[in-house]
C-alpha positions as CSV (number, residue, x, y, z in Angstrom):
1,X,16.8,6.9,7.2
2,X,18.0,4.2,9.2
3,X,19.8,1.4,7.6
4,X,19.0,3.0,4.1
5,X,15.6,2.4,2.9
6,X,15.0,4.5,0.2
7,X,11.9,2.5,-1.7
8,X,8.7,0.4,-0.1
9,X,7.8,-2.5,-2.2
10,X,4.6,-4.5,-1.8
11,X,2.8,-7.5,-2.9
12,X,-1.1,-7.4,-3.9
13,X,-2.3,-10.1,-3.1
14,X,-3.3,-11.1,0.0
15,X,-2.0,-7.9,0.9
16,X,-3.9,-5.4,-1.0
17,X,-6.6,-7.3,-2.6
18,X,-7.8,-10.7,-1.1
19,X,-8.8,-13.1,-3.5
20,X,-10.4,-17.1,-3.7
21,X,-9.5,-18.8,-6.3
22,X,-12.3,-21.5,-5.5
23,X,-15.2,-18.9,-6.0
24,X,-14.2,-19.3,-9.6
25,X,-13.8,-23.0,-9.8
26,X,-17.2,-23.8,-7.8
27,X,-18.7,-21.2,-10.7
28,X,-16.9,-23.5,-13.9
29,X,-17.8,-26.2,-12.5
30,X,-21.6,-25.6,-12.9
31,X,-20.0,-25.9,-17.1
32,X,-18.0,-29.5,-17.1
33,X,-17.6,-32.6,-15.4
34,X,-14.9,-31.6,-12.9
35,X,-15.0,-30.8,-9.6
36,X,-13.8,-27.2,-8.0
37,X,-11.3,-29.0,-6.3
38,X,-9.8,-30.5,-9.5
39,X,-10.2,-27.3,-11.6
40,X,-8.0,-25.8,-9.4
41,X,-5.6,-28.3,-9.8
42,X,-6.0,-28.4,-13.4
43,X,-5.4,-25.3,-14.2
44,X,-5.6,-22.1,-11.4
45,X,-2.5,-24.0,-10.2
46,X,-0.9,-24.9,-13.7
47,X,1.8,-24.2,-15.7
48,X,-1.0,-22.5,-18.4
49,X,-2.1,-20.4,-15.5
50,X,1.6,-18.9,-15.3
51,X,2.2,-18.6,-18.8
52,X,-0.5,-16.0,-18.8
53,X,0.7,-14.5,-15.8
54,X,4.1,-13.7,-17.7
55,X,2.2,-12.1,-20.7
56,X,2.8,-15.5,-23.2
57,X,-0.7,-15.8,-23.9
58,X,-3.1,-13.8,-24.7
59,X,-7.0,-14.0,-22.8
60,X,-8.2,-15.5,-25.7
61,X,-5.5,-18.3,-25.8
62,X,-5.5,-18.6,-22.0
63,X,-9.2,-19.7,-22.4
64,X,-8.9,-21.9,-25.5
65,X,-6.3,-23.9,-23.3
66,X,-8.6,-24.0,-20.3
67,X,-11.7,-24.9,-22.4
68,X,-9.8,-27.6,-23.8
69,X,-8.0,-29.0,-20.7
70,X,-11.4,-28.9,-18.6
71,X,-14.2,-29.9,-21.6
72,X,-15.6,-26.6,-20.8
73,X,-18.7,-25.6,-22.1
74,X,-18.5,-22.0,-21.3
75,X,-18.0,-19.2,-23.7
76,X,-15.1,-16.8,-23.6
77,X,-17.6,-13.5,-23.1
78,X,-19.4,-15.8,-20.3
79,X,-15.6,-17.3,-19.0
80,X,-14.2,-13.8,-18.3
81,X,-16.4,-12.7,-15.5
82,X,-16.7,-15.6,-13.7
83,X,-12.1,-15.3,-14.0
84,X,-12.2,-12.3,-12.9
85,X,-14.9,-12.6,-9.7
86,X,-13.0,-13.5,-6.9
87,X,-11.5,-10.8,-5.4
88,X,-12.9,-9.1,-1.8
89,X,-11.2,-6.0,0.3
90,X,-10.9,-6.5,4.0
91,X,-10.5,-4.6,6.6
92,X,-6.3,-5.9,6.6
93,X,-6.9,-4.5,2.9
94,X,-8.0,-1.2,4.2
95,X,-5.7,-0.8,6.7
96,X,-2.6,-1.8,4.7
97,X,-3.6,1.1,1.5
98,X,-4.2,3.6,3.9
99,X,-0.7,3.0,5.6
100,X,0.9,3.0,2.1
101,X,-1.2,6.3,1.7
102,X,0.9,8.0,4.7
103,X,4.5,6.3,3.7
104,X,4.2,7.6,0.4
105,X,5.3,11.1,2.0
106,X,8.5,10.0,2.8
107,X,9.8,6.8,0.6
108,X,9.0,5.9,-2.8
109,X,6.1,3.2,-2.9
110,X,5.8,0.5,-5.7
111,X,4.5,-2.5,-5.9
112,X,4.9,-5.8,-7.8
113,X,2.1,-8.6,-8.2
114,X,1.9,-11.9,-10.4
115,X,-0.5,-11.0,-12.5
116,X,-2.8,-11.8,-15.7
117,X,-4.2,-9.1,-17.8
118,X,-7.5,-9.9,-16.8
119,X,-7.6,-10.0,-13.3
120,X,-5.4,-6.4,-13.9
121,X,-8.2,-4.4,-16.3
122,X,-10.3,-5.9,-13.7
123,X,-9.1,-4.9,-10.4
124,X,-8.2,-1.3,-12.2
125,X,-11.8,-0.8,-12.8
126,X,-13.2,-2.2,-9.7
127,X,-10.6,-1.6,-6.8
128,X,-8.7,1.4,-6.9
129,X,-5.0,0.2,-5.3
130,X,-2.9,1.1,-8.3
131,X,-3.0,4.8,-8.0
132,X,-1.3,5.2,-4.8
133,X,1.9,3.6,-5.9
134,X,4.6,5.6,-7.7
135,X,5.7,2.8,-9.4
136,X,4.0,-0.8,-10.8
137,X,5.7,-3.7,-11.6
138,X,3.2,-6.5,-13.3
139,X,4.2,-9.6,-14.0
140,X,2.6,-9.6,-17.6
141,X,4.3,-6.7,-18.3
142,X,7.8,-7.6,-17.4
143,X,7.5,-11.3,-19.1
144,X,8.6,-12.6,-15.7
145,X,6.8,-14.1,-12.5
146,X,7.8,-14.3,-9.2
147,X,10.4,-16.2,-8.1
148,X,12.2,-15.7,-10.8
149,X,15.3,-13.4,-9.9
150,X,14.9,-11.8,-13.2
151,X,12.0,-10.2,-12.0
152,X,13.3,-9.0,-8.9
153,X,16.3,-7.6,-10.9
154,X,14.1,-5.5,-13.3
155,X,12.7,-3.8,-10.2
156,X,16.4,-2.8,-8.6
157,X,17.3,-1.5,-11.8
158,X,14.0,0.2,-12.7
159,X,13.8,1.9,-8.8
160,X,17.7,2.7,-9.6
161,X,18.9,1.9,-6.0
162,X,20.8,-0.7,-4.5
163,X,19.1,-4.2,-3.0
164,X,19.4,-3.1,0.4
165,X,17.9,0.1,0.0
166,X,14.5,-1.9,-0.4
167,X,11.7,-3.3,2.1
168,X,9.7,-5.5,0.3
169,X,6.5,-7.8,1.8
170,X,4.8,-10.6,0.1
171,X,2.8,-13.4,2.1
172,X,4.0,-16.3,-0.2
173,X,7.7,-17.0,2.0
174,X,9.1,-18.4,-1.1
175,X,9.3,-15.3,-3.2
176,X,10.4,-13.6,0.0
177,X,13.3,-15.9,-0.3
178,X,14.1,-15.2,-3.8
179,X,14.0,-11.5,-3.0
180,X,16.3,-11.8,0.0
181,X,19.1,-13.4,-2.2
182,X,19.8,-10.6,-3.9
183,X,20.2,-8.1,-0.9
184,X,16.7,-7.1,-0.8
185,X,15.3,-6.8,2.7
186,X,12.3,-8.8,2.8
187,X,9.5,-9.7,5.0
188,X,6.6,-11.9,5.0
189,X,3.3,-10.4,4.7
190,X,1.0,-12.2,7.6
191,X,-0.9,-9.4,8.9
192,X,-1.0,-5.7,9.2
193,X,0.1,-5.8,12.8
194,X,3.0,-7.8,12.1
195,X,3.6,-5.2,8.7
196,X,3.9,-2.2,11.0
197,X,6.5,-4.4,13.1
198,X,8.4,-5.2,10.2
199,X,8.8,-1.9,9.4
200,X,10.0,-0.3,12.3
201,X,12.1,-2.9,12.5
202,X,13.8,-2.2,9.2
203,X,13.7,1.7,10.6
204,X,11.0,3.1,8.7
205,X,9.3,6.4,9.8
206,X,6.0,7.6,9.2
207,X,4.7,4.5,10.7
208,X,1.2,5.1,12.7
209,X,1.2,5.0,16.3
210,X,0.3,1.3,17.7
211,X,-3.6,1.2,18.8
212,X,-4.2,-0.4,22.5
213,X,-6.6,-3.1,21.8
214,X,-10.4,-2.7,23.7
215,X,-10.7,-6.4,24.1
């Protein structure tokens, strides 16, 4: 394998899974006196928001803190779906699983999301991306969001390679960053066209021919 890739790590969302946060907030809204815009401010945005992310609260205390920072008249039974409603497949989506799908015969796929518990049990049930990945990392799981180098490091040791020997994609340029500090060659996730690119560039095979355009 050219210049030693041995493992294909990938983001989820925006990659995988698309997702608005404002479906939510316009929903919550309808349930206190703020506006969409200002719930995501308040608290999508938030430091609360990446506490649970890293697994230090639990759903129940993630909503106590939310009811309480917004006024929200809401329920947690009623606050859960509304949470977890805002994720959507495209047809980038599509095209990236299925090219995962064909890698997976020659490198060892993982992939590693920011994450609450929720929005996980949710997009296990509903969207079925996790299975085609030999390895997950979570960011719930680990304790540890992204950019924190910590979490980075927990995949290298976990995949049992060296930095270098990983391609990793993410559309946030920050975490990208954080990633490419310790050896790890990243990309930034901005399409699927651009994906394949980056791939070849970083001398992957298995990589589908490119498709003439009929426009």
């Amino acid at each position: 394998m050219a210049q030693g890739i041995k493992a294909l790590l990938f983001d989820l969302g925006r990659v995988l899974v698309d997702f608005d946060h404002l479906r939510a907030a316009q929903r919550i809204a309808a349930f206190c006196s703020r506006t969409p815009v200002q719930i995501c401010e308040l608290f999508l945005e938030s430091d609360v928001t990446g506490a649970f992310e890293a697994g230090k609260l639990s759903p129940e205390d993630f909503y106590s803190q939310v009811k309480q920072m917004l006024d929200l008249r809401l329920s947690y039974e009623s606050f859960k779906p509304i949470w977890n409603d805002i994720f959507f497949l495209s047809a980038k989506n599509r095209s990236v699983f299925s090219l995962i799908n064909t890698l997976r015969s020659g490198y060892e796929v993982a992939l590693l999301s920011n994450i609450n518990i929720l929005h996980y049990e949710y997009l296990q049930k509903n969207f079925p991306v996790f299975g085609v990945f030999d390895k997950v990392f979570l960011s719930f799981q680990l304790g540890v969001i992204k950019p924190d180098k910590e979490i980075y490091n927990l995949v290298i040791q976990s995949l049992k390679i060296k930095p270098q020997e990983i391609f990793y994609t993410d559309d946030r340029p920050e975490l990208v960053e954080s990633a490419k500090s310790l050896g790890i060659q990243g990309y930034v996730f901005s399409n699927f066209e651009q994906l394949v690119k980056d791939l070849r560039d970083a001398g992957i095979t298995f990589l589908p021919q490119e498709k003439t355009s009929p426009f």
